[in-house]
N, C-alpha and C positions, 0 to 999 in steps of 0.2 A: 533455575530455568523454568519449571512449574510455572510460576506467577509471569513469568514473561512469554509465556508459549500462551496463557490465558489472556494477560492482557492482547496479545497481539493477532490472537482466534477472535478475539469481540469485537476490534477495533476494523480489521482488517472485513470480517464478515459483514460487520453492519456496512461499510462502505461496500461490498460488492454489490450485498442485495439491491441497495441505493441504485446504484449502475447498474444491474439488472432491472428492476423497475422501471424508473424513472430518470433516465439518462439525459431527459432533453431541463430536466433539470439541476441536477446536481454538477454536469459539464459546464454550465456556463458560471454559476458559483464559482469552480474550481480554476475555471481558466480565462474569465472575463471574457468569451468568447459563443456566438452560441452555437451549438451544434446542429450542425444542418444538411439535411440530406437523411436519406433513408440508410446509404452506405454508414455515416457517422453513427447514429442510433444503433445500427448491428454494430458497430467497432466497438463502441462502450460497452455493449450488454455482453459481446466475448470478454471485453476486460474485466468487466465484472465477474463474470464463471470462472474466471482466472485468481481473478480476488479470494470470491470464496472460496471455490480450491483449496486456495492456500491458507486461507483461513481455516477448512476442516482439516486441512494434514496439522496445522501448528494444536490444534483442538485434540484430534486424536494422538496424537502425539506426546503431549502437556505429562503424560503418567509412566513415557517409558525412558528408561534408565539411558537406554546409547538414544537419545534424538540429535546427535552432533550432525545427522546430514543435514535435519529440517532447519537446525540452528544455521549451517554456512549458507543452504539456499536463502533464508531468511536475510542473512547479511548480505548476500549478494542483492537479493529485491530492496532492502533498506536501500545502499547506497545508490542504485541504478536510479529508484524514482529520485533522490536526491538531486545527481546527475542532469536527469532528462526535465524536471523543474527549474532547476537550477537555470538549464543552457536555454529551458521556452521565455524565463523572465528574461536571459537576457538577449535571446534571438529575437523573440515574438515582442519584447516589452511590457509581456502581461503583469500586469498589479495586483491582482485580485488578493485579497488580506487573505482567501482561504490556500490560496496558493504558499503562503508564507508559514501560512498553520500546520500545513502537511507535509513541506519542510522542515521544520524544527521540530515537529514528531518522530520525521524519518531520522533525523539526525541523532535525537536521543536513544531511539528505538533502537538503530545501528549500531550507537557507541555501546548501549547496554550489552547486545550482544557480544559485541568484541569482549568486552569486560568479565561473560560468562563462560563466553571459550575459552578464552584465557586461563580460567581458574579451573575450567575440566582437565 
């Protein structure tokens, strides 16, 4: 669980930061879309604080022996963005190739979890 509380503290932080910084770019990357409006630029940059969050609990977390809750919220956040990408490519019709990359990440990332619960 280590190495995947690691990979997904780096993965998941470097993407918040992104969206804390620079949201008016990394948004439309991800959703073929641009973001716009003051309201939208605050809505990424909370996702982002969210992001990293969760990124520093999977990071401080990574060395201790019971992290089985940080493990099921994790599952739970894998499959929701899965979900909520999944229904904008087919509500919204978005294509964006990074959209597609962020799903087959969640998806591995997901299944891996299940995979490590399972064997705790």
């Amino acid at each position: 669980m280590k190495a995947f509380l690691f990979l997904t503290a780096i993965l998941e932080g470097i993407t918040g930061i992104i969206l804390m910084l620079i949201p008016q770019i990394i948004v439309p990357l991800l959703l073929s879309s641009p973001l716009e409006g003051t309201s939208g630029i605050i809505s990424a940059r909370i996702a982002g604080i969210a992001i990293t969050s969760l990124a520093l609990a999977c990071w401080f977390s990574k060395s201790n022996k019971n992290n089985s809750g940080v493990m099921k919220s994790l599952l739970f956040y894998n499959f929701a963005i899965i979900a909520i990408f999944l229904y904008a490519r087919v509500t919204y019709e978005l294509t964006s190739q990074f959209l597609g990359l962020v799903v087959v990440a969640h998806i591995g990332l997901g299944f891996w979890g299940v995979l490590l619960l399972r064997k705790k």
